[in-house]
C-alpha positions as YAML, in Angstrom:
chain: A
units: angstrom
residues:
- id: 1
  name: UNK
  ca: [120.66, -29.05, -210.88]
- id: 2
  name: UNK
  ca: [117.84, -26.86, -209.77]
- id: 3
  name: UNK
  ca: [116.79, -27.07, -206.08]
- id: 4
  name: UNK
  ca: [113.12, -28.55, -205.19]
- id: 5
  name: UNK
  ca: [113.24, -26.30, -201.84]
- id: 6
  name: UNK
  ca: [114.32, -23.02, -204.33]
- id: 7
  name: UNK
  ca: [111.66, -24.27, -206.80]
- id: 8
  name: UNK
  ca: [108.50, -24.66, -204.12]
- id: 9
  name: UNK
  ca: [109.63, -21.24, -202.93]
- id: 10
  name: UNK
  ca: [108.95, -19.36, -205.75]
- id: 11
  name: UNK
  ca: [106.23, -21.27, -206.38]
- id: 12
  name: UNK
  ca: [104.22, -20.35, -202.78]
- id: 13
  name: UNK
  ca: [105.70, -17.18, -203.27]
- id: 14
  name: UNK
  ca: [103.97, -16.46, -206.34]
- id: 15
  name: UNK
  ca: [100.46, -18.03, -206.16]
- id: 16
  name: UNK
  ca: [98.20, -15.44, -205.41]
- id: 17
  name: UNK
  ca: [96.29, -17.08, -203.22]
- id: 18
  name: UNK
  ca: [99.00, -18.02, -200.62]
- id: 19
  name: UNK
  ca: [101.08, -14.78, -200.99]
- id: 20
  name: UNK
  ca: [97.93, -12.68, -200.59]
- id: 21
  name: UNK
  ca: [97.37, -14.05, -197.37]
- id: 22
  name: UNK
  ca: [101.11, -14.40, -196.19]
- id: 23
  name: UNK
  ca: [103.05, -11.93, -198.98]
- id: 24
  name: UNK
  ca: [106.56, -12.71, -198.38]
- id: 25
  name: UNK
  ca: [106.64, -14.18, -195.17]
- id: 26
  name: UNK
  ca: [108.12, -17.73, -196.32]
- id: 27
  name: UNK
  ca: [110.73, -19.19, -194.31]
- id: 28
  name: UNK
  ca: [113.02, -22.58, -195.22]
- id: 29
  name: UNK
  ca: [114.49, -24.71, -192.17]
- id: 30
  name: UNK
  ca: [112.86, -22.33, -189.66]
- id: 31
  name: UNK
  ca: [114.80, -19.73, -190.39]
- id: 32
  name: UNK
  ca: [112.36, -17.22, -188.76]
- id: 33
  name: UNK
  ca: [112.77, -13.72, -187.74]
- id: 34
  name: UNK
  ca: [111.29, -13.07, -184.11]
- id: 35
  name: UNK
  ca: [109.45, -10.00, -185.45]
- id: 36
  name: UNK
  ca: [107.67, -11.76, -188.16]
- id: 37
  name: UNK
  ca: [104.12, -10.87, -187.82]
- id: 38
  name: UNK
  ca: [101.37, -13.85, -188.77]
- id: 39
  name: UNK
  ca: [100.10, -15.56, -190.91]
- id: 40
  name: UNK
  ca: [103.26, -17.09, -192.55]
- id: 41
  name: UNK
  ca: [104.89, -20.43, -193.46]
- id: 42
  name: UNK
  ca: [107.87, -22.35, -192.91]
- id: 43
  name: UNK
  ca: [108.66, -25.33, -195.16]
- id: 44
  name: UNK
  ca: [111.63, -28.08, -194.65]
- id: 45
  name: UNK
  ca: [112.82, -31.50, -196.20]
- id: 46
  name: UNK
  ca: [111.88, -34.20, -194.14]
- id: 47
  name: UNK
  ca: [112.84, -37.59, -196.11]
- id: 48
  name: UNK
  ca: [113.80, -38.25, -199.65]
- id: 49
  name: UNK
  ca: [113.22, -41.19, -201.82]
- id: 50
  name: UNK
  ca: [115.35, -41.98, -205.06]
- id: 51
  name: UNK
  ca: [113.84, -44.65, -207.31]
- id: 52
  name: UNK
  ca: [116.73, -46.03, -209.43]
- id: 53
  name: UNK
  ca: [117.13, -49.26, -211.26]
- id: 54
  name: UNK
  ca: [120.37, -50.62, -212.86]
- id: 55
  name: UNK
  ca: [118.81, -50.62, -216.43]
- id: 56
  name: UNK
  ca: [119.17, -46.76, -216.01]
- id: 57
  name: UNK
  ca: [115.48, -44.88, -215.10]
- id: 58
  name: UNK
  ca: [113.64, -41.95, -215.00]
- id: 59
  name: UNK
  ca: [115.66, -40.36, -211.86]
- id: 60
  name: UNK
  ca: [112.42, -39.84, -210.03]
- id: 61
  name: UNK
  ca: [113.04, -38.57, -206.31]
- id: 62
  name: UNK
  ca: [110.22, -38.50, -203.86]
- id: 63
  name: UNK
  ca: [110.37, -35.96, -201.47]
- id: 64
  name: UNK
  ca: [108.57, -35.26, -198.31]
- id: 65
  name: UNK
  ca: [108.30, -31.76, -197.12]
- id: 66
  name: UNK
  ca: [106.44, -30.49, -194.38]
- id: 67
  name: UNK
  ca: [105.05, -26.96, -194.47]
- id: 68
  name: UNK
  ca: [103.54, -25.39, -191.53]
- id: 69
  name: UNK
  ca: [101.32, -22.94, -191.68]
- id: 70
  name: UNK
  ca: [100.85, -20.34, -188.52]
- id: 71
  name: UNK
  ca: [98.30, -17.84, -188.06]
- id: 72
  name: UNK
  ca: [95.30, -16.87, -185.49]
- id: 73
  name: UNK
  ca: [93.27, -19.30, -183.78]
- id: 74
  name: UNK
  ca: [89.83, -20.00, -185.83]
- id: 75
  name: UNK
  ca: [87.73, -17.54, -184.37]
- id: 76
  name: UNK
  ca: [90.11, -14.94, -185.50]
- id: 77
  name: UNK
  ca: [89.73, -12.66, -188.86]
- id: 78
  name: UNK
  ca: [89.24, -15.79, -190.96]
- id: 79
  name: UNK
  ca: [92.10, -14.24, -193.45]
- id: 80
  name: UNK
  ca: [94.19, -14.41, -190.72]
- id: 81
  name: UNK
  ca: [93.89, -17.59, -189.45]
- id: 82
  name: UNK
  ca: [96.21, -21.13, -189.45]
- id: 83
  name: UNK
  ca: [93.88, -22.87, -191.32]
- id: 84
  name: UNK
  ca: [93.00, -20.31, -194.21]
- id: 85
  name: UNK
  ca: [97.00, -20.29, -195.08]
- id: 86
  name: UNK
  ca: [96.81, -24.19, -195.06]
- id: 87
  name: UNK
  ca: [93.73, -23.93, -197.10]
- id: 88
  name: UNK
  ca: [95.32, -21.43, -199.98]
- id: 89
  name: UNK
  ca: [98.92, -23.74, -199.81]
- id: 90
  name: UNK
  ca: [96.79, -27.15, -200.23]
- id: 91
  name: UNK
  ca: [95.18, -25.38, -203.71]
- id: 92
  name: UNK
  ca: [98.45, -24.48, -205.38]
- id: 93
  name: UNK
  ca: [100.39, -27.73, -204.21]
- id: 94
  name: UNK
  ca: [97.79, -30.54, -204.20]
- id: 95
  name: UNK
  ca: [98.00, -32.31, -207.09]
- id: 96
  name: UNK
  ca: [100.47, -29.83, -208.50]
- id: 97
  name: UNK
  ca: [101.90, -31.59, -211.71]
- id: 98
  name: UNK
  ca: [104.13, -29.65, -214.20]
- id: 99
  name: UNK
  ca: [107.29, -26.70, -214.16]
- id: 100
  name: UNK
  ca: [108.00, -25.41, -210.76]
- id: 101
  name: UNK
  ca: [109.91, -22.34, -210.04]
- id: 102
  name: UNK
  ca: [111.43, -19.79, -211.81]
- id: 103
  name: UNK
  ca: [112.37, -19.81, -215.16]
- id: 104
  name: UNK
  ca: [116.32, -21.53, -215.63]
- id: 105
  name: UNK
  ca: [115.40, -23.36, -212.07]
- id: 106
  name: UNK
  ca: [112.60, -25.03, -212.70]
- id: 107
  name: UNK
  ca: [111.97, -29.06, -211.23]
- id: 108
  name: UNK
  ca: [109.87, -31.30, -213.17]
- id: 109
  name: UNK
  ca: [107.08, -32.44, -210.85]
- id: 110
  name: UNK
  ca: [105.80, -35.32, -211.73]
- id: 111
  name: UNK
  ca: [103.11, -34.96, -208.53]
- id: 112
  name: UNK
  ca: [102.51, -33.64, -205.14]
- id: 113
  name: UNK
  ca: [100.17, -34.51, -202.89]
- id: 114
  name: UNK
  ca: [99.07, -33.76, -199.44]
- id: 115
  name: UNK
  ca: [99.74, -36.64, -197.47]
- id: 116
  name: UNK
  ca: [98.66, -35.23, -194.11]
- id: 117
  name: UNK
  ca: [97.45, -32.35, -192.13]
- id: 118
  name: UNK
  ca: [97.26, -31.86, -188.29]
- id: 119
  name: UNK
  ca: [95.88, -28.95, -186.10]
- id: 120
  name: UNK
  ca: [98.50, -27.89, -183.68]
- id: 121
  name: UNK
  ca: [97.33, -25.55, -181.05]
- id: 122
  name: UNK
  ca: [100.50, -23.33, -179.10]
- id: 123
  name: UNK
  ca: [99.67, -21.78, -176.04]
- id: 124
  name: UNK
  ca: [101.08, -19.52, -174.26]
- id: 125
  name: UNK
  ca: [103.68, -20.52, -171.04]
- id: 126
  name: UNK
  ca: [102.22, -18.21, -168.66]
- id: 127
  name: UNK
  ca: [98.26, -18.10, -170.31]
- id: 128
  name: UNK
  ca: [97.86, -14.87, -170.42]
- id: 129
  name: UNK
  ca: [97.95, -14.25, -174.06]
- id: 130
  name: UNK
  ca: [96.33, -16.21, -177.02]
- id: 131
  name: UNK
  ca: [98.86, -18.08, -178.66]
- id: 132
  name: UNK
  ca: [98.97, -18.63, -182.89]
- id: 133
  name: UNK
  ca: [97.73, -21.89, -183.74]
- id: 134
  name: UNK
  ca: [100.05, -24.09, -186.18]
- id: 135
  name: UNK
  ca: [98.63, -26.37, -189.56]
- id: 136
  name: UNK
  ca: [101.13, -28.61, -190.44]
- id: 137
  name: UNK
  ca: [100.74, -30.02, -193.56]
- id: 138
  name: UNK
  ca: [102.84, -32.87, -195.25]
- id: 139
  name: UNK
  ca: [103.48, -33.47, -198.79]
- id: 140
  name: UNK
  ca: [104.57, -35.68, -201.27]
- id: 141
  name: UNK
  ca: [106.41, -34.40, -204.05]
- id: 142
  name: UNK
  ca: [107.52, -36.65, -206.81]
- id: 143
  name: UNK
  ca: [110.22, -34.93, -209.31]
- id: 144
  name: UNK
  ca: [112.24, -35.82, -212.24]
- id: 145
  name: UNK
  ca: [116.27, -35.06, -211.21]
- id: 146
  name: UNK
  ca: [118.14, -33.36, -214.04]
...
């Protein structure tokens, strides 16, 4: 059974518009390097639904995966900001309906949506640098199980 976290992935990895802004800099689970430079994006499961039915069904599973986005504050080079890498991700994945991922692992989505974004400013503990400023984003992503 392919993977929905494998399939959205390759998917952010290859959109142009996301990876030109944060290449290959997309982490699962937090699984961050401390010398990863900004912008880049993290992405983890956060709930899953399973619609079933005891006639059978269409083995639709709604998950909800939050993907943060960090980058520079807004008055930063506006490529480089939070909120550009939120903007580029909410284009490829909002409303997304179709194949995702590679070819032999793909998922059927049957939609995503962005459910909700919030503005998360991180400051530094001691204040005296500027800290990277955080877009988390949540979406819904309906899929058909194999």
């Amino acid at each position: 059974m392919a993977s929905l976290t494998r399939a959205l992935n390759y998917e952010l990895k290859n959109t142009s518009g996301v990876s030109d802004l944060v290449g290959a800099r997309i982490f699962v689970d937090g699984d961050i390097s401390s010398s990863v430079t900004t912008p880049f994006l993290t992405h983890s499961l956060i709930s899953r639904v399973r619609d079933r039915h005891q006639a059978g069904g269409p083995n639709l599973t709604t998950d909800r995966i939050q993907i943060n986005a960090l980058g520079l504050k807004a008055d930063s080079s506006p490529e480089l900001t939070a909120a550009a890498v939120a903007d580029a991700v909410t284009a490829a994945l909002d409303r997304f309906r179709g194949a995702m991922g590679e070819a032999g692992a793909t998922v059927t989505v049957r939609g995503a949506y962005l459910e909700s974004r919030r503005d998360v400013p991180i400051e530094p503990s001691d204040g005296s640098q500027r800290g990277p400023h955080e877009v988390q984003m949540d979406f819904l992503v309906s899929y058909v199980e194999a």
